[in-house]
N, C-alpha and C positions, 0 to 999 in steps of 0.2 A: 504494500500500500504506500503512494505518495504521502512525505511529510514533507510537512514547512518547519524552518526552524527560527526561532526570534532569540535574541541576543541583545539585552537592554541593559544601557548605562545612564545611574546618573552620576553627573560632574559638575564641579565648577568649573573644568577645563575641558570643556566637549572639544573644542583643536587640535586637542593631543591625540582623543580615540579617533576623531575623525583622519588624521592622520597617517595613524599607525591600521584601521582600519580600510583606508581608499587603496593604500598601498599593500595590501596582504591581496584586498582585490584584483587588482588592477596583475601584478607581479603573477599571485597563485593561480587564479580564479579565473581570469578573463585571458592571460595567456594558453594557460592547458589546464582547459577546465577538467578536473574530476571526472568518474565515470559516475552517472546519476544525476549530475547537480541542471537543472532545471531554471535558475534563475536566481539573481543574489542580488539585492539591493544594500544603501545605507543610505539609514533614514534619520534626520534631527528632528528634536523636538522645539515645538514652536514656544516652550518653554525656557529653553536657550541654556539648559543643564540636563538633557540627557539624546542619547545617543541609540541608534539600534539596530544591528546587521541581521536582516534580513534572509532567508536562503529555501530554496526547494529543491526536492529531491524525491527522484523517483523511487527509492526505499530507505529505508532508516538503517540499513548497512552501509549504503554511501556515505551518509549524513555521519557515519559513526565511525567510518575510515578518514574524513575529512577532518575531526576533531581530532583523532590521534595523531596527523601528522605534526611533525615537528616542527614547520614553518607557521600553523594554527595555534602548535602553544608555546611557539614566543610571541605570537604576535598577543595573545589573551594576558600570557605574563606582563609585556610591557603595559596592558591598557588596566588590568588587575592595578597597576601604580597609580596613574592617573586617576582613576576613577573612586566614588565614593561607597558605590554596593554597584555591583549587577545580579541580572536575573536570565537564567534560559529556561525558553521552554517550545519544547515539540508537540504540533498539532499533526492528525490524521487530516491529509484532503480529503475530502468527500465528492 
């Protein structure tokens, strides 16, 4: 089954996720995308402290080899700095 996955920060310094997040994209994601990966956004909040990477996948084994790799959690360890809490969480598409 298709999941989506959401990935929410908030910060007083949403620049720095936004950063270290355009460029895990841009670099990982939109050069040689993953097998599975269906679509990846990031999204700010109009509240101007929180942040949200967005992602879909055509099964939750994708989504779950994408987390282990090692260029996913550095890029999570540098924003883990930055940031003040985050939250994940995977939805079933329907």
């Amino acid at each position: 089954m298709a999941v989506a996955y959401l990935l929410s920060y908030k910060t007083s310094k949403p620049v720095d996720i936004l950063t270290q997040l355009r460029a895990y994209k841009e670099r990982e994601l939109d050069r040689s995308p993953p097998a599975g990966l269906r679509h990846a956004r990031i999204l700010t909040g109009t509240d101007g402290k929180s942040v949200a990477f967005y992602t879909e996948w055509d099964d939750a084994e994708g989504l779950e080899e994408m987390r282990d790799s090692v260029p996913w959690e550095a890029c999570i360890d540098i924003n883990d700095v930055h940031a003040d809490s985050h939250e994940e969480k995977v939805f079933e598409i329907a």
